[in-house]
C-alpha positions as CSV (number, residue, x, y, z in Angstrom):
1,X,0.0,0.0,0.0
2,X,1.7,3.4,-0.7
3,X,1.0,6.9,1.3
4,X,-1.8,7.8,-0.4
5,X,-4.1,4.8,-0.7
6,X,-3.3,4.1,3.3
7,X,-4.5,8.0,4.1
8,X,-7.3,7.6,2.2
9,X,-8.3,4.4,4.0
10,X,-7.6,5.8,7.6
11,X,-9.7,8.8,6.8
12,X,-12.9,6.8,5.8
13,X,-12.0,4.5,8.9
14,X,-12.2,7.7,11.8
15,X,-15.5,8.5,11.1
16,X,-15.6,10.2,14.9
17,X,-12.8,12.8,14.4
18,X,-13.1,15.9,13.1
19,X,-10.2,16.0,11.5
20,X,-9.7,12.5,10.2
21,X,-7.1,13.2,7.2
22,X,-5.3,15.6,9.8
23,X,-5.0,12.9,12.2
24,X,-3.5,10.6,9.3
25,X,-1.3,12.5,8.0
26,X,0.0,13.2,11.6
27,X,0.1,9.0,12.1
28,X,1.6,8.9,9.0
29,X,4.3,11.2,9.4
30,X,4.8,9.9,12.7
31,X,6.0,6.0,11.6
32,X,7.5,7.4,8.4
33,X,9.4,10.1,9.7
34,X,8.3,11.7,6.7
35,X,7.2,15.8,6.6
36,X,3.9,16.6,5.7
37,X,4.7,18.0,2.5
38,X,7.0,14.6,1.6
39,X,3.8,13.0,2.2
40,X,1.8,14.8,0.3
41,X,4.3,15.1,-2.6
42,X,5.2,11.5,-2.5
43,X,2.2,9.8,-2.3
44,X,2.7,7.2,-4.3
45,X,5.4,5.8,-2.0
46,X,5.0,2.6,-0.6
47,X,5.2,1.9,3.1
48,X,6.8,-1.5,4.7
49,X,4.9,-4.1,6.4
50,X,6.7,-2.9,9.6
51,X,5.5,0.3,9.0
52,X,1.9,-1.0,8.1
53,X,1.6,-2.7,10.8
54,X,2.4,0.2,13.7
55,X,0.2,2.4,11.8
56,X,-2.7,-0.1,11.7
57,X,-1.6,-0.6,15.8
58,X,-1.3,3.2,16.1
59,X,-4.9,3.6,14.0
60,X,-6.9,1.1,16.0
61,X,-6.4,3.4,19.2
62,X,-7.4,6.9,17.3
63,X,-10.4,5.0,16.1
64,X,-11.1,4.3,20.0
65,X,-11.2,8.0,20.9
66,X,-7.3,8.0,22.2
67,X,-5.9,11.2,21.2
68,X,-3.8,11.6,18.6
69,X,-1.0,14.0,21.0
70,X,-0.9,10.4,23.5
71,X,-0.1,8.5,20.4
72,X,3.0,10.2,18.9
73,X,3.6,11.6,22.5
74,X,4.0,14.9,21.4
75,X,2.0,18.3,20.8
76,X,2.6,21.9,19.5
77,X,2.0,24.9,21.8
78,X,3.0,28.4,21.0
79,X,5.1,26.9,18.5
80,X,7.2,24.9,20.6
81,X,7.1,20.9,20.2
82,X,6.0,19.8,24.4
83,X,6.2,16.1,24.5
84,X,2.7,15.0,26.2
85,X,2.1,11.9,28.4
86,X,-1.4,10.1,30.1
87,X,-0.2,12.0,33.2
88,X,-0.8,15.4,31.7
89,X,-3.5,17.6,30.2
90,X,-3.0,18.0,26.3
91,X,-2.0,21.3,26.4
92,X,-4.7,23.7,23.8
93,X,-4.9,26.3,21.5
94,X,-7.3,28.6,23.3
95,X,-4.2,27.9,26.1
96,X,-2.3,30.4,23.8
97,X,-4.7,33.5,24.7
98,X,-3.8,33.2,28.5
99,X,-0.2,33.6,27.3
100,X,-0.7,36.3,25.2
101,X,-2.6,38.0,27.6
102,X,0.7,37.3,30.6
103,X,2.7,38.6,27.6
104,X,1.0,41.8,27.4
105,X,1.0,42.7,31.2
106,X,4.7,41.9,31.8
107,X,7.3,44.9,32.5
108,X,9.8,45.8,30.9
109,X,12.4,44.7,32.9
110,X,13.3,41.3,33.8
111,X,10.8,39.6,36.5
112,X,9.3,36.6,38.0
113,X,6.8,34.4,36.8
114,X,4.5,31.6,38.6
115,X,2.5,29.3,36.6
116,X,0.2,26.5,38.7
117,X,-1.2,23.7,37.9
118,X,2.1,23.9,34.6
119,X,1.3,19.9,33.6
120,X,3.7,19.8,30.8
121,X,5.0,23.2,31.2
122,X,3.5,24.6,28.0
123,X,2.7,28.1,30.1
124,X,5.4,28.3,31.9
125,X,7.9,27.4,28.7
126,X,6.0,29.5,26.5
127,X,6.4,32.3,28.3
128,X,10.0,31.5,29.1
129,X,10.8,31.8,25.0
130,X,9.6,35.2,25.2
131,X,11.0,36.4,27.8
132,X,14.2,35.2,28.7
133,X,15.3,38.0,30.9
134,X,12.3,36.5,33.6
135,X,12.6,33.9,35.7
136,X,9.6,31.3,35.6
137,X,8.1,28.9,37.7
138,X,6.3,26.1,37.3
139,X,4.3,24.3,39.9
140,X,2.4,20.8,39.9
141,X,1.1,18.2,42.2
142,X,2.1,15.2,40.0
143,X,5.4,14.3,40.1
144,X,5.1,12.5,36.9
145,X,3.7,16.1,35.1
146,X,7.0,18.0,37.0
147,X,9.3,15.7,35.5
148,X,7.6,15.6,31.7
149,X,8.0,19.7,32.4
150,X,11.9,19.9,33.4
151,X,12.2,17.2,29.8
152,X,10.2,19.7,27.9
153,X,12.6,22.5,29.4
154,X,15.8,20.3,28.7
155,X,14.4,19.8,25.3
156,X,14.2,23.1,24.0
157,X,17.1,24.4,25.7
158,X,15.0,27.0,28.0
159,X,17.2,27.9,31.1
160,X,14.8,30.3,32.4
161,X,12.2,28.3,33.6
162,X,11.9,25.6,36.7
163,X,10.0,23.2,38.0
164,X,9.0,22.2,41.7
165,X,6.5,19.6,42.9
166,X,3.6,20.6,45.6
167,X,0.1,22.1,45.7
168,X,-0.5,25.2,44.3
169,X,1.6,27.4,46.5
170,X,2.3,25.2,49.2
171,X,6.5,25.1,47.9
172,X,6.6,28.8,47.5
173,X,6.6,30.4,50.9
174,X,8.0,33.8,50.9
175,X,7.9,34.2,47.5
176,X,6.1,36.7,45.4
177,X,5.7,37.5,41.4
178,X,5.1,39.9,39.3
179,X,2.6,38.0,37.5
180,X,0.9,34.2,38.7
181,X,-0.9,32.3,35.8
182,X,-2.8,29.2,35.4
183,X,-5.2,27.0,33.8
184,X,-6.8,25.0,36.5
185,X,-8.8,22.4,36.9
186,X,-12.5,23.6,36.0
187,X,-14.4,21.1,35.3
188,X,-17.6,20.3,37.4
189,X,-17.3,16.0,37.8
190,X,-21.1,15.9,36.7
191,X,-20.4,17.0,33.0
192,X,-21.1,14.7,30.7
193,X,-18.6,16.0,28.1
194,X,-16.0,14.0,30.1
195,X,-17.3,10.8,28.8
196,X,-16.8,12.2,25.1
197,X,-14.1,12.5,22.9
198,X,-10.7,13.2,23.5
199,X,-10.8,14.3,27.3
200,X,-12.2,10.3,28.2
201,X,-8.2,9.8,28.1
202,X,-7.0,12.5,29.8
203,X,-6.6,12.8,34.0
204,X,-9.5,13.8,36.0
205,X,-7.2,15.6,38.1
206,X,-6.3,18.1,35.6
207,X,-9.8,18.4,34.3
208,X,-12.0,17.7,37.5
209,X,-12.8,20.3,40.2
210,X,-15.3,20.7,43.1
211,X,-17.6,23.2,43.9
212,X,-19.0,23.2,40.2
213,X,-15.5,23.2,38.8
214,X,-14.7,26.5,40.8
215,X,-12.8,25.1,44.3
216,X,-9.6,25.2,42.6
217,X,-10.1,28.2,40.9
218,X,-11.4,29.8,44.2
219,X,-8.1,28.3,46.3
220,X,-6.0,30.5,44.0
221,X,-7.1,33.6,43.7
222,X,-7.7,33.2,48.1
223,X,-4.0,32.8,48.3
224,X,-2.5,34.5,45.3
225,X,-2.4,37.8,47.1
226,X,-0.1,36.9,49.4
227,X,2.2,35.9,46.7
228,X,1.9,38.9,44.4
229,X,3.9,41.6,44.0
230,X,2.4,45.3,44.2
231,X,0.8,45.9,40.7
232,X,1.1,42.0,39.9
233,X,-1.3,40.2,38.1
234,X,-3.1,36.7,38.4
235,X,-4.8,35.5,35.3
236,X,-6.9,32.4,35.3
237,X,-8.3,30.1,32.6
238,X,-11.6,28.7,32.7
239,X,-14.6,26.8,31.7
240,X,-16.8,28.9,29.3
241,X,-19.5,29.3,31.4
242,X,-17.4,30.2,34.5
243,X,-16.0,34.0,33.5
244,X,-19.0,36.0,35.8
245,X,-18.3,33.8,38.6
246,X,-14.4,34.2,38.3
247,X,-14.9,37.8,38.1
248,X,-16.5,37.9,41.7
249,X,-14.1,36.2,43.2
250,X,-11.2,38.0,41.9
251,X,-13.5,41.4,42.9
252,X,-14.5,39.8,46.6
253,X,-10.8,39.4,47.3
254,X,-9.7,43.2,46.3
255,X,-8.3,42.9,42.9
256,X,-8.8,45.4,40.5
257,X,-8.8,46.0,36.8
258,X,-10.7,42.7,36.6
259,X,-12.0,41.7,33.2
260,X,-12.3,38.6,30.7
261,X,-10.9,37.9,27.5
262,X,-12.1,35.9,24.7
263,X,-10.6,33.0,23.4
264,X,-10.1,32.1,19.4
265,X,-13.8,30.7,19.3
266,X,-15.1,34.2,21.1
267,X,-15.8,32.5,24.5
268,X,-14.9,34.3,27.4
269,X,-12.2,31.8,28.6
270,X,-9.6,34.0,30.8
271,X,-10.4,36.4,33.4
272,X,-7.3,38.5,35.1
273,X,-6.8,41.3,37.6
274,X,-4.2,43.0,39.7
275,X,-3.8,43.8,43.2
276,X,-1.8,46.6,44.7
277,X,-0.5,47.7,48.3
278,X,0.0,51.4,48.5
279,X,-0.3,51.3,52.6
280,X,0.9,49.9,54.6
281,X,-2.4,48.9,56.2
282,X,-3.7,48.2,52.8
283,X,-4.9,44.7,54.2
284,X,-6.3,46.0,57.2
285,X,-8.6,48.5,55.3
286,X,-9.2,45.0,53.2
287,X,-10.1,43.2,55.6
288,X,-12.9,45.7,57.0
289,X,-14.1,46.6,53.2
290,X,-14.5,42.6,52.6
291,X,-16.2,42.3,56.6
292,X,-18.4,45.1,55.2
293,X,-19.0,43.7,51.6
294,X,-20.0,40.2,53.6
295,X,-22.6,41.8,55.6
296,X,-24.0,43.4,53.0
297,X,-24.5,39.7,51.1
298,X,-26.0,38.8,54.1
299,X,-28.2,41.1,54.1
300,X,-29.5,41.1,50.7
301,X,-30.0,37.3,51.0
302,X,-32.0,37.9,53.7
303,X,-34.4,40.5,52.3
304,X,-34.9,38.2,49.0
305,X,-36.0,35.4,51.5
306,X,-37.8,37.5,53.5
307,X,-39.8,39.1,50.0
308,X,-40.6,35.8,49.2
309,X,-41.8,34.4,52.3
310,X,-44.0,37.8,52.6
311,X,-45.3,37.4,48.6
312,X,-46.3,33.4,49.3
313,X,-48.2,34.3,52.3
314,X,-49.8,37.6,51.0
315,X,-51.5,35.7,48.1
316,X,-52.3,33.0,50.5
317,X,-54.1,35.1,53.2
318,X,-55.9,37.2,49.6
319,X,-56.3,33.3,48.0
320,X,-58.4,32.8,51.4
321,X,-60.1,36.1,52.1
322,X,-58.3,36.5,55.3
323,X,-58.2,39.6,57.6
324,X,-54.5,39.3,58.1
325,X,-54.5,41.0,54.4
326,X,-56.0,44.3,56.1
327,X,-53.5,44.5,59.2
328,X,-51.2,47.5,58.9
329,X,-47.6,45.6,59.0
330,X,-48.9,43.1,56.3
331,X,-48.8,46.2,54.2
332,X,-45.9,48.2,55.6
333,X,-43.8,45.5,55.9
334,X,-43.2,44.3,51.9
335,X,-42.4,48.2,51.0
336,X,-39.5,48.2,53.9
337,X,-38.0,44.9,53.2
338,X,-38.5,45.7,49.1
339,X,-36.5,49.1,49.6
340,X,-33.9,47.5,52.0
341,X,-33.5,44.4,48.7
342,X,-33.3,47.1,46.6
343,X,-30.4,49.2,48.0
344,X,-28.5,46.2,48.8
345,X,-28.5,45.0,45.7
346,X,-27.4,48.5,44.0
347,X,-24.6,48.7,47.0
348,X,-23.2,45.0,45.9
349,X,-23.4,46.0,42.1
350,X,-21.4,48.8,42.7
351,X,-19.0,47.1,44.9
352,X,-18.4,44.5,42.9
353,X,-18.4,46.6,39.5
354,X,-20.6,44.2,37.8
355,X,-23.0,46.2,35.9
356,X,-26.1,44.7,34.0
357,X,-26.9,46.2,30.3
358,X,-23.1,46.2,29.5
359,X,-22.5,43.0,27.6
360,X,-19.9,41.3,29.6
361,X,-22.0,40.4,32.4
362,X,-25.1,39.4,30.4
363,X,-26.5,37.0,33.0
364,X,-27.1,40.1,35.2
365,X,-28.8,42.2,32.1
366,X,-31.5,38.8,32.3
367,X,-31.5,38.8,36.2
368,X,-32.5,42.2,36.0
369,X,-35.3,41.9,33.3
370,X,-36.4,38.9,35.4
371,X,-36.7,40.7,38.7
372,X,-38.8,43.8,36.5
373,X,-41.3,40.3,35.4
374,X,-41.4,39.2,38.6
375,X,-42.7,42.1,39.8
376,X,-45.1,42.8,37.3
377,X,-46.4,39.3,37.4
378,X,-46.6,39.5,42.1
379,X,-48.4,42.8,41.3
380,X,-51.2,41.2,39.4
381,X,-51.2,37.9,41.9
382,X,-51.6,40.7,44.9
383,X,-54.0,43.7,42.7
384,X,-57.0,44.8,43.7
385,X,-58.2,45.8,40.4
386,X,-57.4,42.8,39.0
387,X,-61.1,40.4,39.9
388,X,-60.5,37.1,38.1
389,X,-59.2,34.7,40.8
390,X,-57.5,32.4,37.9
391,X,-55.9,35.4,36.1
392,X,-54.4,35.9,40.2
393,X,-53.9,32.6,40.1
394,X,-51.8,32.2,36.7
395,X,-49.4,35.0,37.8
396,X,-48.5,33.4,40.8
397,X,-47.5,30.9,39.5
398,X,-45.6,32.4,36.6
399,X,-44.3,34.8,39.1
400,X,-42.5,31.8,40.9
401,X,-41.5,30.1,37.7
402,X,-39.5,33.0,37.3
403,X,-38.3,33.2,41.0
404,X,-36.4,30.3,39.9
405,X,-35.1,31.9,37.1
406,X,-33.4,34.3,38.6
407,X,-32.2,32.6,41.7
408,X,-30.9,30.3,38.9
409,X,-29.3,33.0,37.1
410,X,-27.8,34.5,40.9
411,X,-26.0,31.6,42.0
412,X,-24.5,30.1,38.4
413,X,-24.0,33.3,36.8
414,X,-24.8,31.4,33.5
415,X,-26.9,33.2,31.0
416,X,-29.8,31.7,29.7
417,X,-29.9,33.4,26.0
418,X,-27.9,36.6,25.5
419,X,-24.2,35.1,24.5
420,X,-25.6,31.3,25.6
421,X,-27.9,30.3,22.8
């Protein structure tokens, strides 16, 4: 069989990629030792049955779903040729915008670098390249992924960058950086897109997090302050869906200049911010301004419970004709607490600088529309002009259906259309 007859056979045979002539031309090349464009030039080549055979071996595992980086044990990132193992995530191309963006917030002069979570260094090595006046760190908790990083390192002759072994910053006391990356676990353990494709082969503990994929990401940015350097940065990768949430946390624990940047498919897929200490009893005054920001949370929860508790029963006692609906604190009461929910939640908008009708936080833009539905719809379950006791009856209802909407839309921070469907 020559090289063209045995690509167009693999091709029809992974009907599951979505690159199947990519991945055989990269199996291909792989046995033959052959360049692409040899390949493609020289197709009329025929290969050995040695060579047939380890690329009918090597076939039979792509066709299972393996990926193609485990089988030549090797994949490109930032143009630099990482060899990859079962140990380690694959590192991706989206990966690449997390670097650009470290690469952009950098000084001038020479400085240190902290990537966690490095798995086969491709962050912390790709950054290295660029800057070789910086010294770079790379942190991981598998021994088998800090090794596979100092071979990358050896590999491509980058003397800038090093590798320790421990969680997160556990082997870093003392130390601080002008800018911390890392792509993190993220991945909630109930997603099904775990069981598909390329990611079945790949270690849960560099995909899997608690906490719906955020207690990783949430252990970082608790202890990267600590570690930073006055006007360092932290920049985080995550899940798609996860950029709002990310943003609060890295807001809640006093960073600044917090945003999110879109990766090469236009998903918000890193967020970043920076942290300064221009007093020194910076952390004091952060410590009371997060003691403050926490009992304002508080008490906006508790106004939302209390509003609903108050609507339930209000269109009870009405549903029933009761004379509690005519006592003056039934009707005081609901305008207090409504004001109180509603100056809370401006004060923890504000302080959190996460502003609906702007774009980047879209889930807010429908949480707000949702709380202007709800209160139409509780105004015509509660009206007195309104006589029909099913119309009453129908906007309850609705009025709680969307109750769950927008606690929904509070605690996952995912939006249900704008930027989502």
């Amino acid at each position: 069989m020559d090289y063209q007859g045995w690509l167009k056979a693999a091709a029809a045979r992974l009907t599951e990629s979505d690159s199947a002539r990519r991945d055989a031309e990269i199996l291909l090349g792989f046995v033959t030792g052959r360049a692409r464009t040899y390949l493609l030039a020289f197709g009329e080549r025929s290969l050995t049955a040695q060579e047939i055979a380890q690329l009918e071996a090597l076939l039979t595992r792509r066709v299972r779903g393996e990926p193609i980086a485990y089988l030549v044990g090797e994949r490109e990132f930032w143009s630099l040729p990482l060899s990859v193992s079962p140990a380690t995530l694959i590192p991706r191309p989206d990966t690449e915008c997390l670097v650009e963006q470290a690469l952009a917030r950098l000084p001038a002069g020479g400085c240190a670098i902290l990537d966690l979570g490095t798995g086969t260094g491709a962050i912390a090595l790709a950054l290295a390249s660029e800057r070789p006046d910086c010294t770079v760190t790379g942190v991981d908790f598998q021994p088998e992924a800090v090794a596979l990083a100092r071979h990358n390192a050896q590999k491509l002759a980058i003397a800038n960058a090093q590798f320790v072994q421990g969680s997160w910053f556990t082997p870093l006391a003392g130390q601080r950086f002008q800018l911390i990356a890392s792509n993190p676990p993220y991945i909630d353990a109930a997603d099904p897109h775990l069981s598909q494709g390329d990611v079945r082969f790949e270690p849960d503990s560099a995909l899997v997090a608690e906490e719906n994929g955020l207690a990783d990401l949430r252990t970082i940015v608790r202890q990267a302050p600590a570690h930073l350097l006055p006007r360092g940065w932290l920049l985080l990768e995550h899940g798609w869906q996860q950029a709002a949430s990310v943003r609060e946390l890295l807001a809640e624990a006093g960073f600044s200049a917090v945003e999110s940047c879109r990766d090469y498919g236009g998903n918000e897929r890193v967020t970043l911010g920076s942290i300064c200490r221009r007093k020194n009893n910076h952390w004091k005054q952060k410590g009371t301004i997060m003691a403050a920001y926490a009992a304002l949370k508080n008490l906006h929860l508790l106004t939302v419970t209390i509003s609903i508790v108050l609507f339930v029963l209000r269109f009870f006692w009405k549903w029933r004709n009761s004379a509690m609906m005519s006592r003056r604190w039934v009707k005081i009461a609901p305008h207090i607490n409504d004001t109180v929910l509603f100056l809370s939640g401006i004060a923890l908008v504000v302080t959190l600088q996460l502003y609906p009708l702007l774009g980047m936080d879209s889930w807010l833009t429908e949480k707000l529309f949702g709380v202007i539905i709800y209160i139409l719809l509780g105004y015509v379950a509660l009206s007195k002009n309104v006589r029909s006791a099913g119309l009453r009856t129908s906007a309850f209802i609705l009025a709680l259906g969307c109750l769950y909407l927008i606690i929904k839309l509070a605690t996952t921070k995912i939006p249900f259309l704008m930027g989502y469907l």
